[in-house]
C-alpha positions in Angstrom: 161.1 90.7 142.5 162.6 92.8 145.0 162.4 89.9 147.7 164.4 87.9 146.0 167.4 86.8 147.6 168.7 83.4 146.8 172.4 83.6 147.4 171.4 84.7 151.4 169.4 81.6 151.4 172.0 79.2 150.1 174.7 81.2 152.4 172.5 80.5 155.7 171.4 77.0 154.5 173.8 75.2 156.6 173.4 77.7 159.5 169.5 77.3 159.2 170.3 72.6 159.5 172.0 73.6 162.3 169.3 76.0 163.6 166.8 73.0 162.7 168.8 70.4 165.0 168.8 73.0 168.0 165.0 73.2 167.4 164.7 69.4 167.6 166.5 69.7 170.8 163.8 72.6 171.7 160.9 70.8 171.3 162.0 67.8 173.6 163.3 70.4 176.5 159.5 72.0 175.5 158.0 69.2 176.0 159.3 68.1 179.3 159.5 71.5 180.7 155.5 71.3 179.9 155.5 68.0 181.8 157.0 69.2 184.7 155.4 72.6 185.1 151.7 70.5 184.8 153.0 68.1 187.5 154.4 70.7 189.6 152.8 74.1 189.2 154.8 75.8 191.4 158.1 75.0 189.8 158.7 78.4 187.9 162.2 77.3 186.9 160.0 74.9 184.3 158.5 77.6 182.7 161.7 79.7 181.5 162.7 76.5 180.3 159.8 75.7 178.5 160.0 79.4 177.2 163.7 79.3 175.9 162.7 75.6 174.5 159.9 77.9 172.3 163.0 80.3 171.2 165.3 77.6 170.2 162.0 76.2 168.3 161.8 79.3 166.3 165.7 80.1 165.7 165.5 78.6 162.0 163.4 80.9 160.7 165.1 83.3 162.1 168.5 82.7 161.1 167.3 82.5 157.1 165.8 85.7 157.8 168.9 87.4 159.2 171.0 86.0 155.7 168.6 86.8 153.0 168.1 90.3 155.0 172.2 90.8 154.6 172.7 89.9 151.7 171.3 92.2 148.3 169.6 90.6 145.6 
């Protein structure tokens, strides 16, 4: 068991609810940066968006990563 790491999880918990909101958040700014980018195609601006709305999407995964990667068994 030389994965496990359950005080880094419990540490980033909170850090990883807020992550989850911010994702929330994400997926809406994903979803109409898609919009916009299919109804204008030449709006580039939408795309970034849409792009950092994908990061903010994946940030709570991340963030449990970076604790349980700090922190020894």
């Amino acid at each position: 068991m030389e994965d496990c790491r359950p005080l880094g999880f419990l540490i980033g918990l909170p850090f990883a609810l807020v992550a989850l909101v911010l994702s929330l958040v994400g997926a809406v700014v994903w979803l109409l940066g898609s919009v916009l980018s299919c109804l204008c195609p030449c709006c580039i601006c939408c795309a970034c968006i849409a792009n950092l709305a994908v990061d903010l999407v994946k940030l709570p995964i991340r963030v449990i990563r970076w604790f349980t990667d700090l922190i020894p068994c």
